[in-house]
C-alpha positions as semicolon CSV with decimal commas, in nm:
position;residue;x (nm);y (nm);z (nm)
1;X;-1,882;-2,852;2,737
2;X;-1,716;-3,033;3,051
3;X;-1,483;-2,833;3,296
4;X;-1,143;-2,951;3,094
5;X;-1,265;-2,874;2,788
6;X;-1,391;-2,485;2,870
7;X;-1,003;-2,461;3,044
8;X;-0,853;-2,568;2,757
9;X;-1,054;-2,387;2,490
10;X;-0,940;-2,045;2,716
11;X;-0,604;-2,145;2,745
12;X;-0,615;-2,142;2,338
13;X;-0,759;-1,799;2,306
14;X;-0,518;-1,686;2,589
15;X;-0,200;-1,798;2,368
16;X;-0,402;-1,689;2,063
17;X;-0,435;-1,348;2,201
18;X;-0,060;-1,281;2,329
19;X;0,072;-1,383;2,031
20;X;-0,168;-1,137;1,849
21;X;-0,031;-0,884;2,102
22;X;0,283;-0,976;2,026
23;X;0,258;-0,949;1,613
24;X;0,084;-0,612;1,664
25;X;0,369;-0,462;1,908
26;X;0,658;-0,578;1,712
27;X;0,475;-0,409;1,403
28;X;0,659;-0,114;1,537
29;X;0,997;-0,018;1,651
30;X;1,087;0,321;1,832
31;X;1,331;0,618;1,709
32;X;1,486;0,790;1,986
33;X;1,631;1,101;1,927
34;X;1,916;1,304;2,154
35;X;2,011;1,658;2,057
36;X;2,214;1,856;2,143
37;X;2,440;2,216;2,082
38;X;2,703;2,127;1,840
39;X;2,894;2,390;2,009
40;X;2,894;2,313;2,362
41;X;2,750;1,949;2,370
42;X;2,464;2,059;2,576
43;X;2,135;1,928;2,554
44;X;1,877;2,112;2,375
45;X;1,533;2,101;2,549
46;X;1,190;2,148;2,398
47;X;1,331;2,139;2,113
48;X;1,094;2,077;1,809
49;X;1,149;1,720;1,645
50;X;0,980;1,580;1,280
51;X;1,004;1,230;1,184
52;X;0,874;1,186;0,828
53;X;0,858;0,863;0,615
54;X;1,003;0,963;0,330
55;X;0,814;0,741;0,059
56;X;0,521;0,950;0,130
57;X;0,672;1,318;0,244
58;X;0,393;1,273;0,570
59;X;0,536;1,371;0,950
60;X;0,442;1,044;1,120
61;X;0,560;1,159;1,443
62;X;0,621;1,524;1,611
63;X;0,643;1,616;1,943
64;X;0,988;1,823;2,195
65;X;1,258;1,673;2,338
66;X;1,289;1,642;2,745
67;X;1,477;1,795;2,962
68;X;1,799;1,650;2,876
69;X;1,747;1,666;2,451
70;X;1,558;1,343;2,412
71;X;1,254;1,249;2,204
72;X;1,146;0,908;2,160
73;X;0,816;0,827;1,940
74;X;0,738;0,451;1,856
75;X;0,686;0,417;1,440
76;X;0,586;0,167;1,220
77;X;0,883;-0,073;1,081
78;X;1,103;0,104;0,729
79;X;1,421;0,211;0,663
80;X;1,290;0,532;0,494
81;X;1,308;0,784;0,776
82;X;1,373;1,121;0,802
83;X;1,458;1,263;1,164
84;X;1,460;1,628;1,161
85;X;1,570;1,877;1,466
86;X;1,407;2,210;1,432
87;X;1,557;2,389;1,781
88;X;1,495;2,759;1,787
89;X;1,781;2,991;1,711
90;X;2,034;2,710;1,524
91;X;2,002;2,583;1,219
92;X;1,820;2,244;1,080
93;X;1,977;1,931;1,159
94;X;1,826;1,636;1,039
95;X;1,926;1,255;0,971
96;X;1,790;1,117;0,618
97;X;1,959;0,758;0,643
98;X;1,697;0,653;0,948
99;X;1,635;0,268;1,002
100;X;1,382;0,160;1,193
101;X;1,275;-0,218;1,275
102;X;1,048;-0,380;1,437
103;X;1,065;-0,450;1,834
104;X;1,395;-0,234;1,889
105;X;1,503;0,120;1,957
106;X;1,694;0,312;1,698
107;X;1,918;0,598;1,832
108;X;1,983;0,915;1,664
109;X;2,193;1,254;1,758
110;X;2,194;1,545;1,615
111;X;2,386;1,857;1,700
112;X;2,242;2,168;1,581
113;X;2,455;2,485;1,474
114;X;2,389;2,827;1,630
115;X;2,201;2,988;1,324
116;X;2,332;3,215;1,115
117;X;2,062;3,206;0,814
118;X;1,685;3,185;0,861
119;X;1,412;2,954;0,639
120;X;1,110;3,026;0,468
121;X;0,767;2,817;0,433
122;X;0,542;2,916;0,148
123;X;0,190;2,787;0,192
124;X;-0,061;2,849;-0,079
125;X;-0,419;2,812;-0,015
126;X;-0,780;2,919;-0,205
127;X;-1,045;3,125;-0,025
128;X;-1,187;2,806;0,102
129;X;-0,862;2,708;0,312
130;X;-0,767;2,430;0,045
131;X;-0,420;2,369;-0,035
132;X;-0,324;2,514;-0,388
133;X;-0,037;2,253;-0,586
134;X;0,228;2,314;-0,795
135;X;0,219;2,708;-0,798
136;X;0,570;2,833;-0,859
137;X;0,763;3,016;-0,590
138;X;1,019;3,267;-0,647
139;X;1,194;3,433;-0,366
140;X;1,356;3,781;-0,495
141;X;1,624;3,992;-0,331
142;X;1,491;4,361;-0,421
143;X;1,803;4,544;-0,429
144;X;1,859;4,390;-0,745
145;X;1,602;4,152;-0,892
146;X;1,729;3,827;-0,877
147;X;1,624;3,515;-0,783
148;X;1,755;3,336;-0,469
149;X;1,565;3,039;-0,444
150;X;1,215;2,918;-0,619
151;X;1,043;2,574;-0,664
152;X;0,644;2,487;-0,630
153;X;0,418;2,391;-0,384
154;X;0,407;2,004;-0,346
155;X;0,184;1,771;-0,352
156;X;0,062;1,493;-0,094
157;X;0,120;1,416;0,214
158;X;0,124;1,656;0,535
159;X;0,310;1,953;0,326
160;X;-0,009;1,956;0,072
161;X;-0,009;2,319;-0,089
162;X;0,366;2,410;0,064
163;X;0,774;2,458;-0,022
164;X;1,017;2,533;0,252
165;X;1,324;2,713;0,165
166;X;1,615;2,713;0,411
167;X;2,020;2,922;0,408
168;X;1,805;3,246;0,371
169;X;2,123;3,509;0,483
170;X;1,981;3,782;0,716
171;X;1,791;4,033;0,523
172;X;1,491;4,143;0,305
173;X;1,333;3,939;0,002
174;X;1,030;3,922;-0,208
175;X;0,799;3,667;-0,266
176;X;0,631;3,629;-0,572
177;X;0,388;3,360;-0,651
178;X;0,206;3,207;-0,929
179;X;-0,088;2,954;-1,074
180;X;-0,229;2,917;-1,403
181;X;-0,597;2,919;-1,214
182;X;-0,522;3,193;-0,961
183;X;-0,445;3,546;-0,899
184;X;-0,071;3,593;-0,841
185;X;0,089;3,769;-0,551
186;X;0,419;3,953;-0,437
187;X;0,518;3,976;-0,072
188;X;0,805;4,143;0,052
189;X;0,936;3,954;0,359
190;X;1,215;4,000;0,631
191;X;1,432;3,695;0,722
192;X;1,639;3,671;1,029
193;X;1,847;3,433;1,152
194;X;1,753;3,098;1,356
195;X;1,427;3,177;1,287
196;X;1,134;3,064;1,041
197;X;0,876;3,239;0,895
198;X;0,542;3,106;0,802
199;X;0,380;3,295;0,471
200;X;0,043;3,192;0,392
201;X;-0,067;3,345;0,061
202;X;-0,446;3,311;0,027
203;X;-0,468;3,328;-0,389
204;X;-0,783;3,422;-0,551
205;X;-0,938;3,328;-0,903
206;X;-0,755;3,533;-1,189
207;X;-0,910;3,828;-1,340
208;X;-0,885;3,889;-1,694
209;X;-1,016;4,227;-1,842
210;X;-0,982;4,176;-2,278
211;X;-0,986;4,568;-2,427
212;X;-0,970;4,615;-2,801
213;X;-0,851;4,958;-2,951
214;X;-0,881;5,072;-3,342
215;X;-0,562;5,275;-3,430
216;X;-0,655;5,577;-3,601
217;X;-0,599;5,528;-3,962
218;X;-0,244;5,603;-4,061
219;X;-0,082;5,708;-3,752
220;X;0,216;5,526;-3,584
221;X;0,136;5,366;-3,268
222;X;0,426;5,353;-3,038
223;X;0,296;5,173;-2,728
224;X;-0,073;5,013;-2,545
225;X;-0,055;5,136;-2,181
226;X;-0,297;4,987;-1,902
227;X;-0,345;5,219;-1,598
228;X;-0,368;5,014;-1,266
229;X;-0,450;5,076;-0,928
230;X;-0,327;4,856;-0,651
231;X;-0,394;4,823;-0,298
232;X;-0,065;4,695;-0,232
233;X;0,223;4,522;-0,432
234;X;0,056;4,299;-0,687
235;X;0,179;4,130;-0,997
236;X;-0,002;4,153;-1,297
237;X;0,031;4,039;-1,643
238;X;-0,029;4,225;-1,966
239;X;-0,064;4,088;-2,284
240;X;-0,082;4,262;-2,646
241;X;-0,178;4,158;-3,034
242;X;-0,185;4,355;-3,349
243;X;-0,411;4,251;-3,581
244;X;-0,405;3,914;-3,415
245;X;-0,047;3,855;-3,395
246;X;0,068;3,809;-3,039
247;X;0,362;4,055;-2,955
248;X;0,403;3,861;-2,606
249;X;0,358;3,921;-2,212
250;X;0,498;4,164;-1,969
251;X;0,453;4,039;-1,581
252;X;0,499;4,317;-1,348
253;X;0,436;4,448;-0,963
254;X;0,244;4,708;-0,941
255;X;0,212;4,946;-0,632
256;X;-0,060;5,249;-0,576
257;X;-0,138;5,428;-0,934
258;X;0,096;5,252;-1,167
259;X;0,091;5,235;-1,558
260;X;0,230;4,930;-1,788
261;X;0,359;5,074;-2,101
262;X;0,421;4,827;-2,374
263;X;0,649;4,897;-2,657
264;X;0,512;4,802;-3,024
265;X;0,754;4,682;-3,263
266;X;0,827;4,848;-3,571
267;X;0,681;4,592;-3,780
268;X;0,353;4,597;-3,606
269;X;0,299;4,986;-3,508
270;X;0,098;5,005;-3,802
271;X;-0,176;4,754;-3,737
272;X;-0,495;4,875;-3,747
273;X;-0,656;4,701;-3,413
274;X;-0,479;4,673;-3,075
275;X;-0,597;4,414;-2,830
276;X;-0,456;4,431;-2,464
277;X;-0,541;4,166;-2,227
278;X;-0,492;4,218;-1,819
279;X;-0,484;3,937;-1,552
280;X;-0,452;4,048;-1,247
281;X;-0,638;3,987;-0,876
282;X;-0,902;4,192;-0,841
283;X;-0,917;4,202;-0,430
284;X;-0,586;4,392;-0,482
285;X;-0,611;4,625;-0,795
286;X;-0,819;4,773;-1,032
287;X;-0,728;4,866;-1,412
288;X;-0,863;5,254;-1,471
289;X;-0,768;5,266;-1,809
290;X;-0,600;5,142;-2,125
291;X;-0,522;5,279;-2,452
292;X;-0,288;5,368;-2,715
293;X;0,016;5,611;-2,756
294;X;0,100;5,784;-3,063
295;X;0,396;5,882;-3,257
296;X;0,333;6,273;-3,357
297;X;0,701;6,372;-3,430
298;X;0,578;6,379;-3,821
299;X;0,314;6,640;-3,747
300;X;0,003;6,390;-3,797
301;X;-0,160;6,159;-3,531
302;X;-0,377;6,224;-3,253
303;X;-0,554;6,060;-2,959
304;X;-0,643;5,689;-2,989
305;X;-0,985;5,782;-2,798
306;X;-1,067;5,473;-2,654
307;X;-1,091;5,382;-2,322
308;X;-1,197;5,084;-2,086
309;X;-1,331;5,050;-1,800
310;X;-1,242;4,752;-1,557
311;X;-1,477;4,415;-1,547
312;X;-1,446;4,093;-1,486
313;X;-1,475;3,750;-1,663
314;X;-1,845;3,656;-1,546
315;X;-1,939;3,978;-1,725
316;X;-1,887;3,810;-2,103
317;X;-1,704;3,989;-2,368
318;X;-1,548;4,248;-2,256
319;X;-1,518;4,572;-2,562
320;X;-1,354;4,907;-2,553
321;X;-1,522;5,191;-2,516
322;X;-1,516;5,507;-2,724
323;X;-1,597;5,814;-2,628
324;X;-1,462;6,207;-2,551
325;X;-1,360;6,157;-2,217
326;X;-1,085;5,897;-2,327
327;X;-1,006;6,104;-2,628
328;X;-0,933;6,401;-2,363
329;X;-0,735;6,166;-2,155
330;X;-0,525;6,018;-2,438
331;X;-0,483;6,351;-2,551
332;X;-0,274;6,461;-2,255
333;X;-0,079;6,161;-2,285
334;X;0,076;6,138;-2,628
335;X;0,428;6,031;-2,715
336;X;0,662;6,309;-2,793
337;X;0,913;6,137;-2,961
């Protein structure tokens, strides 16, 4: 290779290599962001910002805004952007019609409103730290049961295992969540205002105690109780059949000692075998006992004089168990109506 030829071959790979540059830096176009108090017009500084493609739910950029309310991140080319301003003490502002192309600078503002309600994030994860999907969130107010918001944890992208809930008004709620493979769990929570709070709920594998209890021939049986003992609030479900027909579910929270009483119908307080099934998480309670009630307003019945004891799955079938310390127990706890 002569002297003109080696030039000229660089000269190539020179113009080769710019223009590569230039195809890879035009790739990508930059979303600059100014916020600011919708109140005053003043700048809000180190103030959290999210952009988030929203084909795919993922954050693709995240960082404050500056001294005077500006963020600035360079992102690939789409006009499926989501800007979102998450400035302590006012309320989200976001922009969900974000364009971005190639090569130029999109500009957004957002003015934020001094907070008045407070948000929620429910994250749901196993033992292991691995995000949990689609378990079903319900946020409660206590004072009188309802629900205010619920959904399910999502799936994909960066918000794997999570639901955010925003417009929480200023005050106490209760979190109860649920999966088909998992322990469920009640929280109570406090919102205030401007703020967020994080709730990680760490679920563990469900717990399912199976108790079957023989009716004593000819009595009326009026309800199958389960005695539970829990650490702290805990839902739990109970289940009952008669003789094989399934008389439904009760979920409930249970706190300290508690007892689930579950009324038989008419048509079925005659059956001759009771089965009650418990799920429950066994980190947080234990069932003590379950059994039968009685109806001894016609002079006859008695105690059902079975009693359980608490297992768990891994342990097989799980039986009643007779004997005179349950038929002292039931005993002392017979219907009087």
């Amino acid at each position: 290779m002569n002297v003109k030829t080696a030039v000229l071959a660089l000269t190539i790979v020179s113009i080769l290599g710019l223009s590569f540059a230039g195809v890879v830096a035009a790739a990508n176009g930059t979303v600059e962001v100014t916020a600011t108090d919708a109140g005053t017009g003043d700048a809000l500084a180190n103030a959290p910002v999210e952009v988030v493609d929203k084909s795919t739910g993922d954050v693709v950029a995240t960082g404050t805004t500056d001294s005077s309310g500006v963020y600035s991140a360079s992102v690939a080319e789409s006009p499926e952007y989501s800007v979102i301003l998450l400035a302590d003490g006012y309320d989200i502002a976001s922009d969900d019609t974000v364009n971005v192309t190639a090569g130029s600078t999109t500009s957004v503002s957002l003015s934020a409103v001094e907070a008045t309600t407070g948000g929620l994030r429910v994250i749901a994860e196993d033992s292991s730290g691995n995000p949990i999907n689609n378990a079903s969130v319900d946020v409660v107010a206590p004072s009188n049961g309802s629900v205010v918001k619920s959904g399910e944890t999502s799936t994909g992208g960066s918000g794997d295992g999570e639901i955010v809930f925003q417009d929480f008004a200023e005050g106490d709620y209760r979190i109860e969540i649920a999966h088909a493979d998992y322990a469920a769990q009640v929280r109570d929570v406090t919102v205030a205002a401007g703020t967020g709070n994080d709730e990680t709920f760490v679920l563990d594998s469900q717990n399912v105690l199976e108790a079957t209890h023989s009716a004593t021939d000819g009595d009326i049986v009026t309800d199958v109780f389960a005695d539970f003992n829990a650490s702290t609030n805990t839902s739990v479900d109970v289940s009952v059949s008669a003789d094989g027909t399934d008389l439904g579910t009760q979920t409930v929270t249970v706190t300290g000692s508690d007892t689930v009483q579950f009324d038989v119908p008419v048509d079925n307080d005659s059956a001759s075998e009771y089965t009650v099934t418990a799920e429950y998480d066994s980190s947080a309670v234990t069932v003590e006992n379950t059994g039968l009630l009685y109806d001894t307003s016609g002079g006859g019945g008695g105690a059902g004089g079975d009693t359980t004891n608490d297992s768990t799955p891994d342990m097989g079938v799980i039986a009643a168990l007779a004997g005179l310390a349950g038929a002292i127990l039931l005993a002392g706890r017979q219907s009087g109506y």
